[in-house]
C-alpha positions, 0 to 999 in steps of 0.5 A: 500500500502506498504510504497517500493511501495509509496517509488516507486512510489514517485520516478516515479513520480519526474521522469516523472516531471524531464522529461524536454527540457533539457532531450533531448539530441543531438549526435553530429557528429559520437556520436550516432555510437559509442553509439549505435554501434550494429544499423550500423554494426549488433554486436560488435562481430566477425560479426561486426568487420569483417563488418569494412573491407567489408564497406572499400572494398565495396567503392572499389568495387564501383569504380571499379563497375563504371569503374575506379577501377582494382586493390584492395589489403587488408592487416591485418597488425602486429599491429592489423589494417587493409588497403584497398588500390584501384586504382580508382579516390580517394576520392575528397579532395577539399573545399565542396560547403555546408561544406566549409572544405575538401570533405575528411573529410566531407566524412570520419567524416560525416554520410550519406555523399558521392557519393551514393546518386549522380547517375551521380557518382555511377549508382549503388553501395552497400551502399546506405546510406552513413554510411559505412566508416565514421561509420568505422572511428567512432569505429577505435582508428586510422585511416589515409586516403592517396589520389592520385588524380590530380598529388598529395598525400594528407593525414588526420588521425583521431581517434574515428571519429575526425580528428587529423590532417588537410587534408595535401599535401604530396607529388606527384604522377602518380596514382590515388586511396585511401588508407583506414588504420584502427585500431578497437576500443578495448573499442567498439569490443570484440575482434579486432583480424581480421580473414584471413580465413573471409577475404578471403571469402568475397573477393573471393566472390567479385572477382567472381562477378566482373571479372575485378577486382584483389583483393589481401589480405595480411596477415603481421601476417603470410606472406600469400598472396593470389589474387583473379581475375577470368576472367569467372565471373559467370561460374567460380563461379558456378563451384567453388561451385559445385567443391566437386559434379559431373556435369551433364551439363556445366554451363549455362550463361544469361545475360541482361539489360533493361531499367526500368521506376521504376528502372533505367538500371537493369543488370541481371546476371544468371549461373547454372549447374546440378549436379548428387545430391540431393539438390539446391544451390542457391546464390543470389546478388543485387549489390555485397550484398549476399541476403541470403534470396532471394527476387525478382530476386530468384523468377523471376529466378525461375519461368522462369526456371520452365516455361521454362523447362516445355514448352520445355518438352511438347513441346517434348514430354519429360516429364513423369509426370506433373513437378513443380518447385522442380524437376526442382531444384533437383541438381541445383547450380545457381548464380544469380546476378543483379544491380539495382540503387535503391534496397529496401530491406526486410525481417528479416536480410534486405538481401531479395530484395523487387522491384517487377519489377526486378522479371518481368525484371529477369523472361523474360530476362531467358525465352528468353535467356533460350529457345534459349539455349535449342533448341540449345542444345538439348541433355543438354535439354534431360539431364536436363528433364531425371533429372526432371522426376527423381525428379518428380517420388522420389517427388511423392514416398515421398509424404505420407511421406511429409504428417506425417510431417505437421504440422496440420495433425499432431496434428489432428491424435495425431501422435507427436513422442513417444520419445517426452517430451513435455512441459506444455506451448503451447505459442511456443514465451516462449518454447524451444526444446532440440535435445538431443544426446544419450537415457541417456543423453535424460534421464537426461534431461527430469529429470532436465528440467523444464517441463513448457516450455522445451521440449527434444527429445532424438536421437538415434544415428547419422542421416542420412546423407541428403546431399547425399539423396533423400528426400523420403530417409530422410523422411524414417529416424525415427530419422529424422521425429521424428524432423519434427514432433516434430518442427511441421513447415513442411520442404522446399527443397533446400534454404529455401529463396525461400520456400514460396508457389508458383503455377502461376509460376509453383513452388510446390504448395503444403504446405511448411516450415511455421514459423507460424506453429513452436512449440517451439520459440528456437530449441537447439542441444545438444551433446556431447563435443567429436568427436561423438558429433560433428559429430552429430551437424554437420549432425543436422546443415546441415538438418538444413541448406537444410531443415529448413533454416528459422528457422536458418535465424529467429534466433532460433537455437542455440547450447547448451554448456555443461561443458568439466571438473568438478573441485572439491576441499572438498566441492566445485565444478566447471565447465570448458567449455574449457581448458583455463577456467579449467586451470584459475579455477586452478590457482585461487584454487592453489593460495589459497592452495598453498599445494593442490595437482591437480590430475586426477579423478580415479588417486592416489585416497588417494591425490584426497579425501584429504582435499587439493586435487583437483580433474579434471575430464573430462565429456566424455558425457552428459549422465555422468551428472546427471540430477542437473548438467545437468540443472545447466550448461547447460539448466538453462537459468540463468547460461547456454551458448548458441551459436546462429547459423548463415547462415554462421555456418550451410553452413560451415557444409553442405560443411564439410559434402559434402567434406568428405561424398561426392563422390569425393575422392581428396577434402577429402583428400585435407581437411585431409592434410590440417587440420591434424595437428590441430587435439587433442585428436584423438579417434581412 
């Protein structure tokens, strides 16, 4: 034995001896959320900084989901904090019966304290486990709380979770509510800049899902004001989403309670429409939190809706062929929303509802709201059935296609695409595939790659548009199938949160999306860094986002980033992955050469091979790296930078891709007006 490995080993052993009661150690208070920040709010990014204001409102919004709430108004103010301000009951600031110290504070510096778990309180609410606004306290640098409540205002400030001051009566008042004002913390967040536009979403959102409530959200940093109040609840939400598409019917609005012995008081909300396209869009809520992933209440909705439409097409003698669950969500937007005291979540992001009550409760309140409807209804029903027979014939012209893109048949008939690079490794947790932009960039990609476990499929020119086609269409696309082929999982149409197989309800029996089956454990789109490259991730994500969502879901898409300049001064090299970042590399060579003179690749050519000069050039595709430079900055894993894809990216882009490819001629003009002036480096 070596005498590092005795040398290691001595060390390991003096460690487990060292490991003692003492070695133990207690958090105390809100320690552990500043500690370990990622495990209450998902990151210490974008996400999770935007997560402080939606746990501020969603107390709000639980005010105002048991009756005392009207008015809710969010403000980013100048200095970099944020406010919620709602007119509920306020927060109790009385002595605690346990605590023996105000309710206030015991609320805001105490985890899993407050009302939630009281059903004489809150009968229902988003936040269960009363971690919500004293984990915002804890990674705020300044946070002050104001209650009006019984005549009176009182106030109590703290910082990173400790109060600074007593809980203090301030004055008088005829109101009632809470004023939430917080600052994130710049040593916990990586940035503590809110953005508006995320904001907005959210609070829209909320608006539509709670008709009596107006929200306002102020933007101090821009004097914008918007105010969100939508009296027709469900049905100005569906037609909101389906505003950019062409309706074929009007919305269709279900509601109903039923008292369940499991459950409590479930409230069942349903809204949908078809429109003349191709694809489903499904939203899902339990309690105002947006199950993305679907769950039992998708599964109810959905079975219902195929029974149901099935039965009356018999009945009627309307159907052509014998309909499934697809046909009949061929074209659907649809919002689901239910209320249910205890919710139990599953699934990879914890947004998939598991209570397998509430699929009966959803299933029988649609069926007998929904027949009602189409026997009252007739000509919506025949509409809905012509629509479905459609689907049904273009379901059974893909069908051979579908085949070619299974994964099993596949790799049985040998019939992986030509144009395919595969790796040596078959462990697809240790492989990755790289949808790569362009033949040539193709090329230097399977020249610097390293053959083990990267794989490249090179893409000629962009894809199909799948957004605006049927699903025999985009399985005739040779660059398409190529893509199923190569991932090997198969495709699921529509959301993707409803993908697993179904055949007792009615739905597709026929084989799905499967995780199980993916070859490769990251899936990365590579293009270029120009309008064209962004065009082609564009319609990439989309497919993504309709087809193959749960791969997007289970965190295995990602973007790759090339390189936008190469800096080279004599012998040295640098890359720029952005114009702040070249013109840093600049200044930094600059202050070491003060004499050298900056020029541009192909200009003043005697300046640029100068022992000073420093030469910028700009990469104007992938296929202009060779394939060492093309390894270096962009697919070693040591030095590269990749993007994760989120849900919310991939949806972004289907709404860009129906806003300016889709029928309607105003949205797009609308989009264009209104981002004009941010465009650079126009290519015309």
């Amino acid at each position: 034995m070596k005498n590092e490995e005795v040398n290691n080993s001595v060390v390991d052993l003096q460690q487990e001896q060292n490991y003692t009661e003492e070695s133990i150690r207690v958090l105390e208070g809100l320690e552990a959320v500043r500690m370990r920040p990622a495990m209450y709010i998902g990151d210490v990014g974008e996400r999770g900084l935007h997560h402080l204001v939606h746990e501020v409102v969603d107390n709000s919004i639980d005010e105002a989901l048991a009756g005392y709430c009207k008015n809710i108004v969010v403000t980013l103010h100048s200095d970099g904090s944020c406010s919620v301000e709602d007119d509920g009951r306020g927060i109790p600031v009385g002595p605690h019966p346990v605590k023996q110290i105000s309710t206030l504070e015991v609320v805001m510096c105490t985890l899993h304290a407050g009302g939630k778990f009281d059903k004489t309180s809150y009968k229902v609410s988003g936040g269960l486990h009363g971690v919500g606004v004293s984990c915002v306290n804890a990674l705020s640098v300044e946070m002050s709380v104001t209650v009006h409540r019984d005549g009176k205002i009182y106030s109590q400030k703290y910082s990173r979770g400790v109060p600074i001051t007593p809980v203090e009566e301030i004055g008088t008042t005829n109101k009632t509510g809470t004023i939430v004002r917080f600052k994130p913390d710049p040593e916990i967040f990586k940035t503590t800049t809110f953005k508006f536009e995320r904001i907005a979403h959210r609070l829209q959102e909320l608006a539509f899902l709670n008709p009596s409530v107006v929200i306002t959200l102020i933007d101090e940093r821009t004097n914008v004001k918007e105010t969100y109040h939508y009296k027709g609840g469900l049905v100005d939400f569906v037609s909101f989403v389906d505003s950019l598409e062409t309706p074929l019917i009007k919305p269709i609005y279900i509601s109903g309670v039923v008292n369940s012995d499991v459950s409590g008081e479930v409230k069942v909300e349903v809204c949908f429409e078809y429109n003349t396209g191709y694809n489903e869009n499904l939203l899902s809520y339990v309690n105002n939190i947006n199950t993305i992933e679907g769950g039992t209440h998708v599964s109810g909705f959905r079975s219902a809706l195929t029974r149901t439409l099935n039965a009356y097409a018999t009945a009627n003698k309307l159907a052509k062929e014998q309909l499934i669950g697809d046909d009949f969500r061929e074209g659907l937007t649809a919002i689901i929303s239910v209320m249910v005291p205890e919710p139990q979540f599953e699934g990879q992001t914890k947004t998939k509802l598991g209570n397998g009550e509430v699929e009966g409760i959803v299933r029988t309140i649609v069926n007998e709201k929904l027949a009602d409807y189409l026997e009252s209804n007739p000509s919506v029903a025949r509409k809905i059935i012509e629509k479905a027979n459609l689907a049904a014939e273009a379901r059974i012209a893909a069908r051979k296609s579908r085949e070619l893109v299974r994964r099993k048949n596949a790799l049985e008939s040998g019939s992986l695409p030509g144009k395919l690079a595969d790796c040596s490794l078959r462990d697809p947790e240790k492989t990755e595939l790289f949808i790569v932009e362009g033949d040539s960039a193709g090329g230097s990609a399977k020249q610097g790659r390293d053959r083990r476990f990267q794989a490249i499929l090179p893409l000629k020119g962009k894809i199909l548009n799948v957004q605006k086609s049927r699903l025999s269409k985009i399985l005739e696309n040779e660059e398409i199938r190529s893509i199923f082929l190569a991932i090997g999982a198969g495709l699921s149409r529509g959301n993707g949160n409803g993908s697993e197989r179904e055949n007792s309800n009615g739905e597709n029996p026929e084989e799905s999306f499967s995780l199980s089956k993916i070859r490769y454990g990251k899936i990365i789109l590579m293009a270029d860094a120009d309008v064209d490259g962004s065009h082609i991730r564009t319609l990439l994500l989309t497919l993504f986002y309709l087809y193959m969502r749960d791969i997007i879901l289970d965190g295995r898409l990602y973007i790759a980033q090339p390189p936008l300049y190469k800096i080279k001064k004599g012998k040295q090299e640098f890359y720029a992955y952005s114009d702040a970042e070249r013109d840093e590399i600049l200044q930094r060579l600059k202050k070491s050469s003060p004499n050298a003179e900056i020029v541009t690749e192909g200009e003043e050519p005697e300046k640029a091979t100068s022992a000073n000069g420093i030469v910028v050039s700009r990469f104007k595709g992938l296929g202009e790296m060779n394939p060492e430079q093309l390894w270096q900055t962009t697919m070693n894993p040591e030095t590269r930078t990749l993007l994760k894809v989120t849900i919310e990216n991939a949806k972004e882009s289907a709404r860009i891709i129906e806003t300016l490819m889709g029928e309607k001629v105003e949205p797009r003009r609308k989009f264009i007006e209104e981002n004009a002036q941010f465009v650079r480096n126009l290519d015309i």
